[in-house]
C-alpha positions in Angstrom: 11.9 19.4 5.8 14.8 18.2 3.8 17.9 20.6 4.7 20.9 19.0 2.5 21.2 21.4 -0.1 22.7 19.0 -2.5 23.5 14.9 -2.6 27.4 15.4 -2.3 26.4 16.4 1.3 25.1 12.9 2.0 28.9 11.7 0.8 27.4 9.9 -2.3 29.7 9.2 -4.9 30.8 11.7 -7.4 30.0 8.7 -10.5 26.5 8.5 -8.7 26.1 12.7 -8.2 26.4 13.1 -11.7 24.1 10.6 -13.0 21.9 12.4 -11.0 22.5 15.4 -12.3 21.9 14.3 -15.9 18.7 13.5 -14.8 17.6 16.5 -13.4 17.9 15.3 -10.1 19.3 18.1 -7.8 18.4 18.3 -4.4 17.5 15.2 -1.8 13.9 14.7 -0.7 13.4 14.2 3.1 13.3 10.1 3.2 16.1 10.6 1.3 18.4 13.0 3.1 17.9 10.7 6.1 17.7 6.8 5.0 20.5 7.3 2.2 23.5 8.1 5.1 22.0 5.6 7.9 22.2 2.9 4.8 25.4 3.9 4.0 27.3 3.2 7.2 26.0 -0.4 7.2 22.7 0.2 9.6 19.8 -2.5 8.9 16.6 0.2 8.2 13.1 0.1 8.5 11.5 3.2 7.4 8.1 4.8 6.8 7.3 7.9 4.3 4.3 8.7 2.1 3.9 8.0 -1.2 5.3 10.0 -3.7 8.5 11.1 -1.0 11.1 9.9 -3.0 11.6 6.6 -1.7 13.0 4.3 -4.5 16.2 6.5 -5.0 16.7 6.3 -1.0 17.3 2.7 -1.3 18.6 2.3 -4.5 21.4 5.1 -4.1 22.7 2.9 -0.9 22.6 0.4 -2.7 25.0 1.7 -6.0 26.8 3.2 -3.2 27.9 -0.1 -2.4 28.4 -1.7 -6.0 30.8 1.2 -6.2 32.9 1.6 -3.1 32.7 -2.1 -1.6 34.1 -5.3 -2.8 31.7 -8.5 -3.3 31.3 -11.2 -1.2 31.3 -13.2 -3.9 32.3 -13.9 -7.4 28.4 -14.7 -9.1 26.0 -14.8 -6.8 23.8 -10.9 -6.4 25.0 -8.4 -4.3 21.6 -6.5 -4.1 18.3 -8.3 -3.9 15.1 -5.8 -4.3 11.5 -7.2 -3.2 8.6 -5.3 -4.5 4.9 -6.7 -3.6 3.7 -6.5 -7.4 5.0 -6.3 -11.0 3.9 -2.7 -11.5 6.1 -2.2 -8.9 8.9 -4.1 -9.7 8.8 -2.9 -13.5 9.2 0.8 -11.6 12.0 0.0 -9.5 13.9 -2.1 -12.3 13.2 1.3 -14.6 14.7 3.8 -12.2 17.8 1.3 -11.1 18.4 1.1 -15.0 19.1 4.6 -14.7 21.6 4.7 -12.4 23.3 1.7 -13.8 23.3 3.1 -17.6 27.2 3.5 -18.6 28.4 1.3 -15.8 29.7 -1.7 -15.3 27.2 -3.1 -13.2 24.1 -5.5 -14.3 20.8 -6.4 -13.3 17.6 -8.3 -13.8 14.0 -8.1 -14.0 12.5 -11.4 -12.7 7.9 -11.4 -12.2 5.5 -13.9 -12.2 3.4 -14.7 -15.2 6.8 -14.5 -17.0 8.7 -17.0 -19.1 10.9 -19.0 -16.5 13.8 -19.8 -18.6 14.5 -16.6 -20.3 14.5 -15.5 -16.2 17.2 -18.5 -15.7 19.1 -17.3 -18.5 19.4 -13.9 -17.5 20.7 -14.9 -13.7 22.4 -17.7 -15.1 24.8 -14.1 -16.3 25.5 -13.1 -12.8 23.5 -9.1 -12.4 24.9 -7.6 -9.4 21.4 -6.4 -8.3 18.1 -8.2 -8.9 15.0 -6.9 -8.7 11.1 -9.7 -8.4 8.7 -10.3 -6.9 8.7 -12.6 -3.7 6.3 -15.6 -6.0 8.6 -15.6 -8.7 12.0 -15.6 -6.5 11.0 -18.3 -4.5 10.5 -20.5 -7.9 13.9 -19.8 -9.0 15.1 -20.5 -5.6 13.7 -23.7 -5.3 14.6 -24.7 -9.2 17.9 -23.3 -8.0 18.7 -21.0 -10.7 19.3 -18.6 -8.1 22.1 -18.5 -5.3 21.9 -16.1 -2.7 25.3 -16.9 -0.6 26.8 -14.0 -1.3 23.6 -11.4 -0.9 25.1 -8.0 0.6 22.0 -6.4 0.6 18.4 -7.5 0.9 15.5 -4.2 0.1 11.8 -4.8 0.8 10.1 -2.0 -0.7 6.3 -2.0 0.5 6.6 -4.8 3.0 2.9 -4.3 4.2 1.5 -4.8 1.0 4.1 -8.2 0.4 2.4 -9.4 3.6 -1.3 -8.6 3.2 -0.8 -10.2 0.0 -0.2 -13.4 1.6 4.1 -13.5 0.9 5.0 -14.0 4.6 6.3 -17.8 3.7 8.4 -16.4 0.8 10.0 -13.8 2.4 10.9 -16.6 5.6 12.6 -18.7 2.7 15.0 -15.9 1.1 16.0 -14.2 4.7 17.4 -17.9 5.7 18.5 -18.9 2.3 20.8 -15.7 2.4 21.0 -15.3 6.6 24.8 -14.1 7.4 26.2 -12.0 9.5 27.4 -9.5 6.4 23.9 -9.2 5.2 22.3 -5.6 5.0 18.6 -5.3 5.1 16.8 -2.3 4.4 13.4 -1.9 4.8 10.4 0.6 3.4 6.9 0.3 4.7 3.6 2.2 4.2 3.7 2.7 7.5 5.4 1.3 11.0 2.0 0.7 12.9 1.2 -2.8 11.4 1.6 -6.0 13.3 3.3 -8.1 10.7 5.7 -5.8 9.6 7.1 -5.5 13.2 6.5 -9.0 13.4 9.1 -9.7 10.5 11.4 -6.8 11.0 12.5 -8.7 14.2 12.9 -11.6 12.1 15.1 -10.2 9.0 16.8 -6.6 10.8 19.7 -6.5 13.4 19.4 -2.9 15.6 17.4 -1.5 12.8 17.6 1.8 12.8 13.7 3.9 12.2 12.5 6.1 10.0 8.4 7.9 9.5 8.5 10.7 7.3 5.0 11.6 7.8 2.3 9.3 8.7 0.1 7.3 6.7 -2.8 9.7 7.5 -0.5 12.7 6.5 -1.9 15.2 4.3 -0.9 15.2 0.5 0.0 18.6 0.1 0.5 18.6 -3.2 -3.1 17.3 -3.6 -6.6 19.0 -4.2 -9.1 16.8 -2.4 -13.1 17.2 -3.4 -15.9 15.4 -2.4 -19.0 15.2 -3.9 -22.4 13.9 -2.7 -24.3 11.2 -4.7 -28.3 10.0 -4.8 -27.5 7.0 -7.1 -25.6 5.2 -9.6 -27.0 7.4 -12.4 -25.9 10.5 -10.4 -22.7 9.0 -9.8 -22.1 9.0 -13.7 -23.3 12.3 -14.7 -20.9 13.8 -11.9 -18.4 11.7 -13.9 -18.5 13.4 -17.4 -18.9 16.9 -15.7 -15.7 16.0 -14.0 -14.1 14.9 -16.8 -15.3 18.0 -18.9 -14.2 20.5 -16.7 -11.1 19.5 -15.3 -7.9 20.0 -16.6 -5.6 16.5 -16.9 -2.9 15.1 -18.8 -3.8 11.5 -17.7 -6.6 10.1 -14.9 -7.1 7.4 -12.7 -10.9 6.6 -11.9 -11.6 3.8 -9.0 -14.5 1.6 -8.7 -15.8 -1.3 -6.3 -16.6 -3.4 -8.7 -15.0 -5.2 -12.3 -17.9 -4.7 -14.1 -18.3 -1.0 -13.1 -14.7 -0.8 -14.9 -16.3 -2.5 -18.1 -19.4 -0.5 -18.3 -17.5 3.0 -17.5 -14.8 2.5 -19.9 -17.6 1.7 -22.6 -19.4 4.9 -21.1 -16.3 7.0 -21.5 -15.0 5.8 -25.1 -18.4 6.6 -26.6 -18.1 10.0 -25.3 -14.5 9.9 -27.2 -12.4 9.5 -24.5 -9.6 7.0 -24.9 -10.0 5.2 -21.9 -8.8 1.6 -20.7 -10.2 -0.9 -18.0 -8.4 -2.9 -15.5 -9.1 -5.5 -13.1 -7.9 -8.0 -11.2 -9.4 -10.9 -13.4 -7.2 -9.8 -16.2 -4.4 -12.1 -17.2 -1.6 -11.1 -16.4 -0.5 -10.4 -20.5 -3.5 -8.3 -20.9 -2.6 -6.0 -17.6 0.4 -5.6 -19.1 -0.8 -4.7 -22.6 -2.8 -2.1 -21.1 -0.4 -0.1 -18.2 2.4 0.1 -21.0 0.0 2.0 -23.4 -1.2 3.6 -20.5 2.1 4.7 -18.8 3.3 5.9 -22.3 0.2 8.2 -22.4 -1.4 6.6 -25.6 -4.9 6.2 -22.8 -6.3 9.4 -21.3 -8.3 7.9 -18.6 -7.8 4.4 -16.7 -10.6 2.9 -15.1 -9.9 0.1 -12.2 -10.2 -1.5 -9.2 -7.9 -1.3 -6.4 -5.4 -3.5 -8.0 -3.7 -0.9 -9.6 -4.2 1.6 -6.2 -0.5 1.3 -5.2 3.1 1.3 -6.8 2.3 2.8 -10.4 4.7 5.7 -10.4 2.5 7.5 -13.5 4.1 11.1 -13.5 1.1 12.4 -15.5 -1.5 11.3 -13.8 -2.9 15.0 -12.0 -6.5 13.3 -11.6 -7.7 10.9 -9.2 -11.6 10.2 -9.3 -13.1 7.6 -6.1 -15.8 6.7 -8.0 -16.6 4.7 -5.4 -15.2 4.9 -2.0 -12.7 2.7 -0.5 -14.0 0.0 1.9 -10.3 0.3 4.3 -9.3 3.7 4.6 -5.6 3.7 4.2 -6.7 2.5 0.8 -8.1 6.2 0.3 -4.3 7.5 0.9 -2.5 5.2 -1.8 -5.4 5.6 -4.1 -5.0 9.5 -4.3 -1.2 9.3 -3.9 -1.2 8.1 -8.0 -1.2 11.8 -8.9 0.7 14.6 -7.3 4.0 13.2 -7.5 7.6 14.1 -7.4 6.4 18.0 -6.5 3.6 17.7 -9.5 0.1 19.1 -8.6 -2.6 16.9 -8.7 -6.5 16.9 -7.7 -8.5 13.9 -6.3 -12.4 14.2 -6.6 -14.6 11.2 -4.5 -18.2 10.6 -5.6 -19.9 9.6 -2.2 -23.6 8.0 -2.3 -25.3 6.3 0.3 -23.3 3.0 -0.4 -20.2 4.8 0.5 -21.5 6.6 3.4 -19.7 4.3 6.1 -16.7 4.3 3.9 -16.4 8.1 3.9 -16.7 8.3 7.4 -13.5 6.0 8.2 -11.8 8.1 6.1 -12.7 11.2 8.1 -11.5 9.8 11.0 -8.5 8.0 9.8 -7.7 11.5 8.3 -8.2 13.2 11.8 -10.3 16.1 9.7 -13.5 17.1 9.4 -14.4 16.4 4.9 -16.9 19.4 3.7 -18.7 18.6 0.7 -18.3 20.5 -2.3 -21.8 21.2 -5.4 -21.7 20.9 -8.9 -23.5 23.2 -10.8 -27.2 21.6 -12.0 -26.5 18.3 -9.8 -26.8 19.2 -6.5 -27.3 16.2 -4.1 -31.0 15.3 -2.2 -28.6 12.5 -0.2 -27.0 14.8 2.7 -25.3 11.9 4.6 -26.8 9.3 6.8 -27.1 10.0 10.7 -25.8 7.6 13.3 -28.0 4.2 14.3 -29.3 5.5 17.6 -29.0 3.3 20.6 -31.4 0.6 22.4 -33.4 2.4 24.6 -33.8 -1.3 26.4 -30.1 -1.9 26.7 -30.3 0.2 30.1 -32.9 -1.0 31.2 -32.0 -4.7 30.7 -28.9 -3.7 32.9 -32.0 -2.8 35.7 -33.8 -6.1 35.1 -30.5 -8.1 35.9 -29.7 -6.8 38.8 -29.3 -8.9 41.9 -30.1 -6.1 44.9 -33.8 -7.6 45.3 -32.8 -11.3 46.0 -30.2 -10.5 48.5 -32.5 -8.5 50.6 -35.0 -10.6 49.9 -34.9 -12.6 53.3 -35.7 -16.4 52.6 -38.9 -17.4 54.5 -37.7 -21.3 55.8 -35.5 -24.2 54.6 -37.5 -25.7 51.8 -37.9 -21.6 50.5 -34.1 -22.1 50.5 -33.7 -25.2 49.1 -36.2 -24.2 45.8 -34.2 -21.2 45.2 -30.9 -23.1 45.3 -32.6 -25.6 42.5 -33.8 -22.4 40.7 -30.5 -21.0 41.1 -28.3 -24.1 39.6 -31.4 -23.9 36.5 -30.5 -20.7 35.8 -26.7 -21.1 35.5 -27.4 -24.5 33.0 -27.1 -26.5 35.0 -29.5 -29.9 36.1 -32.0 -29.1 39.0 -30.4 -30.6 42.3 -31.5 -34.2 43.5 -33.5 -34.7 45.9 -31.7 -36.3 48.8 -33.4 -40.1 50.4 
C-alpha cells in the first residue's frame, strides 16, 4: 500500500505539486510512490503494475522533473522520447503530458501512424522537448530524418509487451542505437516482468535497471465486480445481453466479441433496441477508429462493441461495465479486457457470457487467476449447458507401455546360432534399418 501521504514527499517540484493539485490530484498511487523517486536519481527502470495503478503519471512526472531541474543535452533535438504500442494509447499519454505541460514553457508532440507525415515534420521540425508515437511512425521520421535523437535524455516504453507481441522488436533496436549514450535514461513499464522478450530487450536498452511488480498480472481487480454467466447458444448469449444491459447501472460499456461481424450484428441488435451503440474492429481504417473512440471517449456512445483491438490502453474513466461476450482465447487477455472499467479508484462490474465455445477459454482463466469462478443465474434464463468435463484418458496408453516392454526377449534364451542370427536381422528391421547381408 502506498504510504507517502502527499507528492512533496517524493521531492517533486513545487511547479509540478501544484499542477497536480489543480487537478485534483492529491495523494501518490503505489507504482507511483515507488518508480517516481528511483527515476528521479537517474536509475534505468523496468517496472510492472496492473492496469488502472496509476502508471502514466509515474513516468511522466520523472520525466517534467527533469525538463525542470536539469539542463539539456542539447539545443533541438528531444529530451524525452515516450513509446506507446498503439495510438489509443499514445493519444492517452500525449493528453495527460499536456496537462502537466499547460502554462509552461516546455513543448511536445503527438506523432501516430495513419497520420499526415508532414504536418508530423513540421511539428518536430519546432524542437518539443518531449515526444510522444508510436514505434511504426518514429522509425519513418527517423529514417526520412526529420527526427534527431542525439541529444535524447530519456527514452519511456510504456507497455513494452504489447510493442513486442505486436511485432516492433526491429523498431525499438533502431531508436535505442540511434540515441545509445552513456547519458541516456530508460525507463521502462510492462504488463508484467515474466515475458521472454521483454527481458530479452531490457538487457539490451537498461543499465542496472532497477525492478518494480506492483501486483501481478493475475492480481485481483479490487475495484471490480466479476460475474459469469452460463450460455446454451448464440441466441442465449444475446438475450443474457439485453437483460444485462437493462438491469445494470452504467454510464458507458465495453462489450467483447470473437469475431468482426459479431461487432456489426450486435451493434445493429443494440441500436434498434435504442441504445446508442458503436462498433469497432480491427478492419477499420484507421480514420474511421478514430471517428468512433473520440465520440465514444466524449460519451456521445453508450455502449461500444469490439474486438480485442481496443482491450488495452483506452483510459475511458466512465466506462463501469465490462461485458465478455465471448471469452478470451489467451488469458491475460481476460485481465486488460476487464481492467477498461474500474479505474483511478472508480467501481466498475465485468459480466462474461460463457457457452460451450468458451468452455476451454474460461478454464485458462481460472487457472491463470489461481481461483476457483462460481457461476452466477439470471432470472428466466437459467443455463441447461453446466460446463464440459475433462477428455478422459486412453485406457490403451498403459497398456501399450506393457506391450513394448523388452523383459520377454532378454530372458528369452536364443535356441542356436542361426536363431541368433534371424533375430539380429529382425532386430536391425525394426530400428529402420535394411535386413543384414548374408555373408559368402
Amino acid at each position: 500500500m502506498s504510504q507517502a501521504e502527499n507528492f512533496k514527499d517524493l521531492g517533486l517540484d513545487t511547479r509540478l505539486i501544484k499542477i497536480l493539485d489543480h487537478q485534483g490530484i492529491y495523494k501518490p498511487t503505489e507504482i507511483q510512490e515507488q518508480a517516481v523517486p528511483t527515476a528521479m536519481v537517474g536509475h534505468d527502470l523496468i517496472a510492472s503494475s496492473k492496469t488502472g495503478s496509476g502508471k502514466t503519471l509515474a513516468f511522466l512526472l520523472p520525466a517534467m522533473q527533469r525538463l525542470m531541474k536539469q539542463k539539456a543535452l542539447t539545443k533541438r533535438d528531444p529530451r524525452v522520447l515516450v513509446l506507446a504500442p498503439t495510438r489509443e494509447l499514445a493519444k492517452q499519454v500525449y493528453a495527460q503530458l499536456r496537462s502537466l505541460t499547460s502554462g509552461t514553457q516546455f513543448k511536445a508532440a503527438l506523432v501516430l501512424g495513419g497520420e499526415n507525415f508532414n504536418d508530423q515534420a513540421k511539428a518536430l521540425a519546432k524542437d518539443p522537448h518531449v515526444v510522444v508515437a508510436t514505434p511504426g511512425r518514429l522509425a519513418n521520421h527517423l529514417d526520412e530524418r526529420s527526427l534527431f535523437l542525439a541529444g535524447l535524455e530519456l527514452l519511456i516504453l510504456d507497455e513494452a509487451d504489447r510493442m513486442l507481441d505486436l511485432g516492433f522488436a526491429e523498431q525499438l533496436q533502431q531508436i535505442n542505437n540511434i540515441a545509445n549514450h552513456r547519458l541516456r535514461q530508460t525507463l521502462m513499464f510492462s504488463a508484467t516482468l515474466d515475458h521472454a522478450e521483454v527481458n530479452a530487450i531490457a538487457s539490451q536498452l537498461l543499465k542496472a535497471p532497477k525492478r518494480i511488480a506492483i501486483g501481478a498480472a493475475n492480481a485481483e481487480h479490487g475495484d471490480i465486480e466479476k460475474r459469469f454467466y452460463l450460455a446454451d447458444h448464440l441466441d442465449h448469449k444475446q438475450a443474457l445481453l439485453e437483460k444485462i444491459l437493462d438491469t445494470e447501472t452504467y454510464q458507458q460499456a465495453i462489450i467483447f466479441t470473437a469475431t468482426r461481424s459479431d461487432t456489426d450484428r450486435l451493434s445493429l441488435l443494440l441500436s434498434d433496441k435504442g441504445l446508442k451503440t458503436v462498433a469497432l474492429s480491427g478492419e477499420m481504417s484507421q480514420a474511421d477508429r478514430n471517428k468512433i473512440m473520440d465520440s465514444f471517449s466524449r460519451g456521445q456512445q453508450q455502449v461500444l462493441i469490439t474486438t480485442d483491438v481496443a482491450s488495452r490502453g483506452l483510459d475511458l474513466l466512465q466506462v463501469s461495465l465490462v461485458v465478455n461476450f465471448d471469452m478470451p482465447k489467451q488469458a491475460e487477455e481476460y485481465v486488460h479486457r476487464i481492467g477498461r472499467t474500474g479505474r483511478a479508484g472508480a467501481k466498475g462490474v465485468a459480466l462474461s457470457l460463457v457457452g460451450p465455445k468458451d468452455w476451454d477459454s474460461f478454464k485458462r482463466v481460472e487457472s491463470f487467476l489461481q481461483q476457483p469462478l462460481n457461476f452466477s443465474e439470471m432470472a428466466g434464463l437459467k443455463a441447461k449447458f453446466k460446463g464440459l468435463k475433462p477428455a478422459p484418458k486412453p485406457k490403451s496408453a498403459d497398456k501399450g507401455v506393457q506391450v513394448k516392454a523388452k523383459p520377454k526377449r532378454v530372458v528369452k534364451a536364443p535356441q542356436d546360432r542361426k536363431n541368433r542370427r534371424q533375430a539380429n536381422r529382425q532386430i536391425v528391421s525394426d530400428d529402420g534399418l535394411a535386413p543384414l547381408k548374408k555373408k559368402k
